[in-house]
N, C-alpha and C positions, 0 to 999 in steps of 0.2 A: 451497645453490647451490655451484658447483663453481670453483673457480681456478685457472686457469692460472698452475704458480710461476712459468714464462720472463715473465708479460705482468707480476706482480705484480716480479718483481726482474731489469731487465734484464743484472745482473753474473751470473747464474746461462748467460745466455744463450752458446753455443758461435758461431763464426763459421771462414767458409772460412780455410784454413791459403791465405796471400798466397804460393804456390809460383813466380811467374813473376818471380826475384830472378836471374836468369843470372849477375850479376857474382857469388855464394855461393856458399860453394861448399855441399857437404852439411854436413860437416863446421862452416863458419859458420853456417850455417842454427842447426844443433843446440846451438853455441855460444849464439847469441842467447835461439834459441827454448825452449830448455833447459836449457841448465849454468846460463847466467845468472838463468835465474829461480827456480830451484831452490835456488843459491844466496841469494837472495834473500829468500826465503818458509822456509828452514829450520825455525826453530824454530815457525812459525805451523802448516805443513806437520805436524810433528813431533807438534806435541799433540794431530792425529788422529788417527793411524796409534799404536796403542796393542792393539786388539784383532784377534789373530791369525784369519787368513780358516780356517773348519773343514777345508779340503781342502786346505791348506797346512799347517795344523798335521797332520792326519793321515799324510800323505804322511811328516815331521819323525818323529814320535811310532813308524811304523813301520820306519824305518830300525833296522838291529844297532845296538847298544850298542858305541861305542869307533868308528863308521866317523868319517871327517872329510869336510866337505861344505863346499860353495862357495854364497855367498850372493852371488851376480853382481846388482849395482842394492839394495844391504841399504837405503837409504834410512838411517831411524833404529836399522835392526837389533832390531825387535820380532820377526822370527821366528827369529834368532841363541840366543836360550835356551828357546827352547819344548821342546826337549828335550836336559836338562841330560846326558844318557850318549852326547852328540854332540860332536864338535868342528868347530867353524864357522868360516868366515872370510869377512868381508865387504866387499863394495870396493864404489863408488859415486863416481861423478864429481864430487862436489859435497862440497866438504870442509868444508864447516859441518853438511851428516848424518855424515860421518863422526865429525867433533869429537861431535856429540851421540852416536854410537853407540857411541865411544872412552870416554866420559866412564860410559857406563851398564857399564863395565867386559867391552864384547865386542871380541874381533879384526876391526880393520877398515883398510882403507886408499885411499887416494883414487888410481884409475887407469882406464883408458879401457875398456871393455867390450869392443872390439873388440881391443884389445892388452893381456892377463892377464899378471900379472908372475908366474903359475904353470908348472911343469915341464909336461909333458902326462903324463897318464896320472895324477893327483896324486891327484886325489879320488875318491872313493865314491860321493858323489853330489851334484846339485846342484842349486838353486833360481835363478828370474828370475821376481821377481813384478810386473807393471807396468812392465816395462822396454822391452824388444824393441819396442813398438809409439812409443818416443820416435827412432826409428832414420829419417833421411826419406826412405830410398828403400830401395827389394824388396832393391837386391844389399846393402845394408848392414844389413839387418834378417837376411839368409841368411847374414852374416858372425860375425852376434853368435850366433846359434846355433851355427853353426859353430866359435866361438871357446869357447864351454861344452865344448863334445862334445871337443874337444885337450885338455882340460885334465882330465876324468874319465877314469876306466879303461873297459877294453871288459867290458862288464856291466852298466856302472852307471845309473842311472836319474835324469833331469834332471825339474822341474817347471817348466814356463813357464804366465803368466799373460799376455794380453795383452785390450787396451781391446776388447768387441765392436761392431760398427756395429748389430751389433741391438739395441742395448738395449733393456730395458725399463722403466728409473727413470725420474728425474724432469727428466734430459736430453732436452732434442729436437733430436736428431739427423735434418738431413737424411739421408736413406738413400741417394742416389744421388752421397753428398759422403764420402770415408774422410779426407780428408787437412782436419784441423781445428785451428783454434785452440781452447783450453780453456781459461774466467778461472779463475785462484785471486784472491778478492779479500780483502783485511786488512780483515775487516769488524769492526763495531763492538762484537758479542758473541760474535768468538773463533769464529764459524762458517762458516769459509770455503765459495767454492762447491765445492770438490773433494768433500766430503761433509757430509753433515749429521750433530750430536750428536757435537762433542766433548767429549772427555773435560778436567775440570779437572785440570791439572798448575802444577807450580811448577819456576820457571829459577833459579840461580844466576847469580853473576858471570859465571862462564866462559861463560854459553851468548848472550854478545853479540861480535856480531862484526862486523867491517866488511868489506865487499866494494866496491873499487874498480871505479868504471865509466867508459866509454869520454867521457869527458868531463873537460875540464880545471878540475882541483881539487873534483870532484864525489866524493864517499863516500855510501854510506846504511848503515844499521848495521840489520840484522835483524833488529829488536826486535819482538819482538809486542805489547810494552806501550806504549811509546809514540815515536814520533819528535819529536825537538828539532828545529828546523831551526835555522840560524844564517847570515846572509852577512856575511863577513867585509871589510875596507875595499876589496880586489880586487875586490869583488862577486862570488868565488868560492862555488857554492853548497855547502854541506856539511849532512850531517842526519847528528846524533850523537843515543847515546840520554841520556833523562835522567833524572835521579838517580834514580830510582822503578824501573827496568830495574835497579840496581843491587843490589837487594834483592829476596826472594823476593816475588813475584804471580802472583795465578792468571791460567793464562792465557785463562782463558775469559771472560775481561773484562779486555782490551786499550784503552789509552786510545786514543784517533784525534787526528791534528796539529787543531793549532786552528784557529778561523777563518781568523785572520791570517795561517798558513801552510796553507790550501790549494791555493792554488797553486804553491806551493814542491813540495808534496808530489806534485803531478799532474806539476811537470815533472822529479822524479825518476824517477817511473817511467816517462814519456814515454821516458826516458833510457834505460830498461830493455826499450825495444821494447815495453813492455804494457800499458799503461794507454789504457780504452774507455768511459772517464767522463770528459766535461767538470769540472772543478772549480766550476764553479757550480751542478752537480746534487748532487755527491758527495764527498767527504773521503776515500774510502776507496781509497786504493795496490788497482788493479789489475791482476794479472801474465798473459799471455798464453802456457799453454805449448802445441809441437806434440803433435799425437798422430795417429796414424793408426791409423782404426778398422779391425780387423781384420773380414771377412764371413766366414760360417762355411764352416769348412773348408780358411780361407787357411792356416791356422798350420799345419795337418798338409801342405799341399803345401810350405811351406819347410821341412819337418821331411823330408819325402822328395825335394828336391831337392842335399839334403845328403850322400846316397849313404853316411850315417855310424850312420843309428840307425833305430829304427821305433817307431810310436807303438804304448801298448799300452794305454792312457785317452785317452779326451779327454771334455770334458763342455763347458757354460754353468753360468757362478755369480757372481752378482754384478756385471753387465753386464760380464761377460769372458768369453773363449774361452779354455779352458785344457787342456794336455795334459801326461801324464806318456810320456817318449820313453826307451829303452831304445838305449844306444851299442850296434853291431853289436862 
Protein backbone atom coordinates (compact mmCIF):
# COMPACT_ATOMS: atom_id res chain seq x y z
CA UNK A 1 0.00 0.00 0.00
CA UNK A 2 1.16 3.38 -0.91
CA UNK A 3 1.82 6.63 1.55
CA UNK A 4 1.34 9.76 1.22
CA UNK A 5 4.71 11.52 3.20
CA UNK A 6 2.65 15.15 3.55
CA UNK A 7 -0.58 13.06 5.22
CA UNK A 8 1.90 10.80 7.32
CA UNK A 9 4.03 14.00 8.63
CA UNK A 10 2.45 17.25 8.38
CA UNK A 11 6.03 19.29 9.13
CA UNK A 12 7.06 18.06 5.71
CA UNK A 13 3.89 19.87 4.48
CA UNK A 14 4.70 23.46 2.32
CA UNK A 15 2.05 26.30 2.71
CA UNK A 16 1.25 29.82 0.83
CA UNK A 17 4.09 32.30 1.53
CA UNK A 18 1.35 35.21 3.87
CA UNK A 19 2.62 37.94 0.89
CA UNK A 20 -0.37 40.44 1.87
CA UNK A 21 2.05 42.22 4.78
CA UNK A 22 1.89 45.95 3.15
CA UNK A 23 3.29 47.51 6.37
CA UNK A 24 7.06 44.98 4.95
CA UNK A 25 8.94 45.90 3.33
CA UNK A 26 10.81 43.29 0.83
CA UNK A 27 13.71 43.57 2.51
CA UNK A 28 11.72 42.70 6.18
CA UNK A 29 9.87 40.09 4.55
CA UNK A 30 13.36 38.35 3.84
CA UNK A 31 14.71 39.42 7.07
CA UNK A 32 12.06 37.43 8.97
CA UNK A 33 11.42 34.96 6.51
CA UNK A 34 14.98 34.20 5.81
CA UNK A 35 18.04 35.66 7.38
CA UNK A 36 16.25 34.87 10.57
CA UNK A 37 15.59 31.49 10.17
CA UNK A 38 18.74 30.50 8.55
CA UNK A 39 20.13 31.85 11.23
CA UNK A 40 18.52 29.72 13.32
CA UNK A 41 18.79 26.27 11.86
CA UNK A 42 22.67 26.74 11.01
CA UNK A 43 24.15 23.98 12.14
CA UNK A 44 20.97 21.47 11.93
CA UNK A 45 20.86 22.96 8.11
CA UNK A 46 24.58 22.36 7.87
CA UNK A 47 24.83 18.63 8.64
CA UNK A 48 22.95 18.22 5.40
CA UNK A 49 24.33 19.92 2.93
CA UNK A 50 27.73 17.83 3.01
CA UNK A 51 27.41 16.10 -0.66
CA UNK A 52 28.27 18.35 -3.64
CA UNK A 53 25.30 18.44 -6.45
CA UNK A 54 27.25 16.56 -9.81
CA UNK A 55 26.46 19.77 -11.99
CA UNK A 56 27.91 21.99 -9.66
CA UNK A 57 30.82 19.99 -8.93
CA UNK A 58 31.37 19.51 -12.62
CA UNK A 59 30.93 22.99 -13.77
CA UNK A 60 33.78 23.67 -10.25
CA UNK A 61 36.11 20.73 -11.57
CA UNK A 62 36.10 22.19 -15.19
CA UNK A 63 37.19 25.69 -14.48
CA UNK A 64 41.42 26.54 -15.46
CA UNK A 65 43.55 25.86 -12.66
CA UNK A 66 44.55 29.25 -10.63
CA UNK A 67 41.02 31.16 -11.86
CA UNK A 68 39.24 32.74 -8.65
CA UNK A 69 35.55 32.43 -8.25
CA UNK A 70 32.74 33.81 -6.22
CA UNK A 71 30.54 31.47 -4.22
CA UNK A 72 27.43 34.12 -3.72
CA UNK A 73 24.86 32.19 -0.94
CA UNK A 74 28.07 29.55 0.12
CA UNK A 75 25.67 28.45 2.89
CA UNK A 76 28.31 25.92 4.81
CA UNK A 77 30.76 26.19 1.90
CA UNK A 78 30.72 22.33 0.82
CA UNK A 79 31.29 23.51 -2.85
CA UNK A 80 34.35 26.06 -1.81
CA UNK A 81 37.01 23.00 -1.99
CA UNK A 82 35.59 20.84 -4.53
CA UNK A 83 38.20 21.83 -6.60
CA UNK A 84 41.39 22.49 -4.71
CA UNK A 85 43.43 24.36 -8.15
CA UNK A 86 40.59 27.14 -7.47
CA UNK A 87 40.32 29.97 -5.53
CA UNK A 88 37.00 30.70 -3.91
CA UNK A 89 35.39 33.08 -1.93
CA UNK A 90 32.16 32.82 -0.22
CA UNK A 91 29.70 35.33 1.34
CA UNK A 92 26.22 34.36 2.85
CA UNK A 93 23.91 36.40 4.94
CA UNK A 94 23.76 34.46 7.81
CA UNK A 95 26.77 34.48 9.87
CA UNK A 96 26.56 31.36 11.81
CA UNK A 97 27.05 29.48 8.00
CA UNK A 98 29.60 31.62 7.53
CA UNK A 99 31.19 30.94 11.26
CA UNK A 100 30.72 27.13 10.08
CA UNK A 101 32.35 27.59 6.61
CA UNK A 102 35.16 29.91 8.31
CA UNK A 103 35.90 27.15 10.82
CA UNK A 104 36.10 24.33 7.90
CA UNK A 105 39.16 26.57 6.85
CA UNK A 106 37.44 28.43 3.54
CA UNK A 107 37.14 32.15 2.59
CA UNK A 108 34.05 33.59 3.49
CA UNK A 109 32.15 36.59 4.72
CA UNK A 110 28.91 37.63 5.87
CA UNK A 111 27.20 40.54 3.30
CA UNK A 112 24.06 41.08 1.46
CA UNK A 113 23.75 39.54 -2.13
CA UNK A 114 22.34 42.23 -3.51
CA UNK A 115 25.32 44.60 -2.39
CA UNK A 116 29.00 42.63 -2.96
CA UNK A 117 31.76 44.09 -1.13
CA UNK A 118 33.68 43.06 -4.54
CA UNK A 119 35.45 45.30 -7.39
CA UNK A 120 33.58 44.53 -10.70
CA UNK A 121 35.14 42.69 -13.01
CA UNK A 122 36.98 40.62 -10.01
CA UNK A 123 36.32 37.11 -10.84
CA UNK A 124 36.52 34.19 -13.34
CA UNK A 125 33.71 32.80 -12.39
CA UNK A 126 30.93 32.26 -10.32
CA UNK A 127 28.37 30.21 -8.41
CA UNK A 128 24.56 30.71 -6.70
CA UNK A 129 23.17 27.60 -5.68
CA UNK A 130 19.77 27.77 -3.93
CA UNK A 131 19.86 31.42 -3.41
CA UNK A 132 18.05 33.75 -6.07
CA UNK A 133 14.77 32.12 -5.45
CA UNK A 134 14.91 33.29 -1.41
CA UNK A 135 14.66 37.08 -3.14
CA UNK A 136 10.59 38.14 -2.76
CA UNK A 137 10.12 39.93 -5.62
CA UNK A 138 10.93 39.73 -9.76
CA UNK A 139 12.87 43.14 -9.53
CA UNK A 140 15.09 41.88 -6.61
CA UNK A 141 15.58 38.41 -7.71
CA UNK A 142 16.89 40.52 -11.43
CA UNK A 143 19.08 42.54 -9.03
CA UNK A 144 20.85 39.65 -7.40
CA UNK A 145 21.70 38.32 -10.86
CA UNK A 146 22.64 41.39 -11.74
CA UNK A 147 24.87 41.96 -8.90
CA UNK A 148 26.85 38.44 -9.85
CA UNK A 149 27.39 39.58 -13.49
CA UNK A 150 29.25 43.39 -11.89
CA UNK A 151 31.43 41.48 -10.09
CA UNK A 152 32.77 38.69 -12.97
CA UNK A 153 34.86 39.63 -15.97
CA UNK A 154 33.16 39.79 -19.55
CA UNK A 155 33.72 36.09 -20.52
CA UNK A 156 33.18 34.59 -17.48
CA UNK A 157 30.57 32.10 -16.75
CA UNK A 158 28.10 32.13 -13.68
CA UNK A 159 26.05 28.82 -12.29
CA UNK A 160 22.75 29.59 -10.64
CA UNK A 161 20.54 27.13 -9.22
CA UNK A 162 17.13 27.89 -8.25
CA UNK A 163 13.97 26.02 -6.25
CA UNK A 164 11.68 24.53 -9.44
CA UNK A 165 7.63 24.71 -9.16
CA UNK A 166 7.64 21.60 -10.99
CA UNK A 167 8.98 19.33 -8.95
CA UNK A 168 9.10 16.07 -8.79
CA UNK A 169 10.10 14.85 -5.03
CA UNK A 170 8.42 14.24 -2.29
CA UNK A 171 7.14 17.97 -1.90
CA UNK A 172 3.67 18.83 -2.95
CA UNK A 173 3.68 21.61 -4.46
CA UNK A 174 0.56 23.48 -5.36
CA UNK A 175 1.43 24.27 -9.10
CA UNK A 176 -0.71 27.32 -9.47
CA UNK A 177 1.00 28.73 -6.03
CA UNK A 178 5.17 29.98 -6.80
CA UNK A 179 5.40 32.16 -3.65
CA UNK A 180 5.64 29.58 -0.55
CA UNK A 181 6.45 28.82 2.77
CA UNK A 182 8.96 25.95 3.28
CA UNK A 183 9.11 24.01 7.18
CA UNK A 184 12.74 23.06 8.17
CA UNK A 185 11.70 21.26 11.17
CA UNK A 186 14.57 20.21 14.33
CA UNK A 187 13.18 16.88 14.25
CA UNK A 188 14.00 14.19 16.54
CA UNK A 189 16.63 11.99 14.33
CA UNK A 190 18.52 14.86 12.84
CA UNK A 191 16.31 14.68 9.56
CA UNK A 192 14.97 17.72 8.77
CA UNK A 193 12.16 18.43 6.17
CA UNK A 194 14.59 20.25 3.78
CA UNK A 195 15.93 16.89 2.79
CA UNK A 196 16.18 13.45 3.62
CA UNK A 197 19.49 11.31 4.72
CA UNK A 198 21.70 13.12 6.69
CA UNK A 199 24.93 12.72 7.10
CA UNK A 200 26.37 11.93 10.78
CA UNK A 201 28.65 14.82 11.73
CA UNK A 202 30.23 16.00 14.86
CA UNK A 203 30.18 20.00 16.29
CA UNK A 204 32.75 21.46 18.61
CA UNK A 205 32.46 24.21 21.22
CA UNK A 206 32.61 27.00 18.60
CA UNK A 207 29.78 25.79 16.48
CA UNK A 208 27.10 27.08 19.28
CA UNK A 209 25.88 30.13 19.04
CA UNK A 210 23.29 32.44 19.99
CA UNK A 211 20.99 34.62 17.83
CA UNK A 212 19.07 37.47 19.49
CA UNK A 213 15.29 37.76 18.71
CA UNK A 214 12.86 40.49 18.41
CA UNK A 215 11.58 39.90 21.81
CA UNK A 216 12.53 41.37 25.28
CA UNK A 217 15.27 39.19 27.06
CA UNK A 218 14.40 36.22 24.63
CA UNK A 219 17.89 34.33 23.13
CA UNK A 220 17.85 30.71 21.54
CA UNK A 221 21.12 29.12 20.88
CA UNK A 222 21.30 26.92 17.49
CA UNK A 223 22.05 23.92 18.88
CA UNK A 224 21.12 20.86 17.24
CA UNK A 225 21.56 18.84 20.25
CA UNK A 226 19.59 19.95 22.56
CA UNK A 227 17.82 23.22 23.89
CA UNK A 228 17.92 24.15 27.78
CA UNK A 229 15.25 26.55 28.38
CA UNK A 230 15.42 28.61 31.57
CA UNK A 231 12.99 31.50 32.96
CA UNK A 232 14.76 33.66 34.89
CA UNK A 233 12.98 35.70 38.29
CA UNK A 234 11.83 38.64 35.23
CA UNK A 235 10.07 35.76 33.90
CA UNK A 236 12.43 36.52 30.88
CA UNK A 237 12.41 33.66 28.42
CA UNK A 238 15.98 32.50 27.58
CA UNK A 239 16.93 28.98 25.84
CA UNK A 240 20.69 28.19 26.41
CA UNK A 241 22.45 25.08 25.22
CA UNK A 242 23.33 22.35 27.73
CA UNK A 243 26.30 20.90 28.87
CA UNK A 244 25.96 17.98 26.27
CA UNK A 245 26.06 20.76 23.14
CA UNK A 246 29.45 21.31 24.86
CA UNK A 247 31.19 18.36 23.81
CA UNK A 248 31.52 16.49 20.64
CA UNK A 249 27.77 14.54 19.30
CA UNK A 250 26.56 13.21 16.41
CA UNK A 251 24.33 15.13 14.94
CA UNK A 252 22.08 12.92 13.60
CA UNK A 253 20.69 12.32 17.06
CA UNK A 254 19.70 15.57 18.33
CA UNK A 255 18.02 15.60 21.86
CA UNK A 256 14.50 17.49 21.66
CA UNK A 257 13.42 20.09 24.89
CA UNK A 258 11.51 18.03 27.42
CA UNK A 259 8.14 17.78 28.28
CA UNK A 260 8.10 20.46 30.74
CA UNK A 261 9.60 22.76 28.21
CA UNK A 262 7.47 22.43 25.34
CA UNK A 263 5.84 25.01 25.35
CA UNK A 264 8.65 27.19 25.98
CA UNK A 265 10.15 25.84 22.93
CA UNK A 266 6.99 26.46 20.52
CA UNK A 267 6.84 29.96 21.80
CA UNK A 268 10.49 30.53 20.87
CA UNK A 269 9.90 29.80 17.58
CA UNK A 270 6.52 31.28 17.51
CA UNK A 271 9.14 34.24 18.12
CA UNK A 272 10.85 33.26 15.02
CA UNK A 273 7.75 33.80 12.75
CA UNK A 274 7.79 29.72 12.18
CA UNK A 275 6.57 27.39 14.14
CA UNK A 276 3.07 25.35 12.53
CA UNK A 277 2.89 22.79 15.38
CA UNK A 278 0.82 23.28 18.38
CA UNK A 279 2.92 22.01 21.37
CA UNK A 280 0.49 19.71 22.37
CA UNK A 281 0.96 17.57 19.12
CA UNK A 282 4.81 18.20 18.90
CA UNK A 283 8.13 19.13 20.51
CA UNK A 284 9.80 19.76 17.45
CA UNK A 285 11.04 23.83 16.85
CA UNK A 286 9.41 24.51 13.45
CA UNK A 287 11.07 27.25 11.08
CA UNK A 288 9.19 28.75 8.03
CA UNK A 289 11.50 29.86 5.17
CA UNK A 290 10.26 31.97 1.83
CA UNK A 291 10.88 30.54 -1.41
CA UNK A 292 9.64 31.21 -4.55
CA UNK A 293 9.26 28.39 -7.10
CA UNK A 294 10.72 29.17 -10.11
CA UNK A 295 8.33 27.62 -13.60
CA UNK A 296 10.48 26.79 -16.25
CA UNK A 297 11.99 29.10 -18.30
CA UNK A 298 11.51 31.91 -15.73
CA UNK A 299 15.41 31.97 -14.77
CA UNK A 300 16.57 32.28 -18.37
CA UNK A 301 14.01 35.32 -19.07
CA UNK A 302 15.80 37.13 -15.86
CA UNK A 303 18.92 36.13 -17.24
CA UNK A 304 17.95 38.04 -20.65
CA UNK A 305 16.42 40.85 -19.05
CA UNK A 306 19.58 41.74 -17.69
CA UNK A 307 20.99 42.91 -21.13
CA UNK A 308 24.47 41.68 -19.49
CA UNK A 309 24.95 37.88 -20.43
CA UNK A 310 23.42 34.84 -22.29
CA UNK A 311 22.68 31.52 -21.30
CA UNK A 312 24.58 28.88 -22.91
CA UNK A 313 23.09 25.53 -20.51
CA UNK A 314 20.18 25.28 -18.70
CA UNK A 315 18.67 21.97 -17.57
CA UNK A 316 16.28 20.41 -14.47
CA UNK A 317 18.11 18.48 -11.62
CA UNK A 318 17.08 17.86 -8.49
CA UNK A 319 13.69 19.83 -8.17
CA UNK A 320 15.72 22.83 -9.50
CA UNK A 321 16.02 24.86 -12.69
CA UNK A 322 19.35 25.66 -13.24
CA UNK A 323 21.60 27.50 -15.89
CA UNK A 324 25.12 28.29 -16.66
CA UNK A 325 25.07 32.07 -18.29
CA UNK A 326 28.08 33.57 -20.00
CA UNK A 327 28.71 37.63 -19.18
CA UNK A 328 28.49 39.39 -22.64
Amino acid sequence: MSHNKNARNPLHKPSPFQADTPDMTPEQKEQVHVHNVYQAIAPHFSATRYKPWPIVEEFLKNMPSGSIGADVGCGNGKYIGVNPKLFMVGSDRSSNLVGICSERGHEAMVCDGLALPYRPELFDFAISIAVIHHFTSPERRLAAIEEILRVVRPGAKVLIFVWALEQTGRRDFDKNVQDVFVPWAMTKKGEPTGRAGSRPQRVGRNDQRTTSLTASGLSITESVDQFTIQRDQSQELQIHPSASTLVSTPISTPSLPTASAQEDAYVAAQMMNANVVDPAESATPVFNRYYHLFHKGELEDLVAQTNKASVVQAGYDRDNWWCILKKD
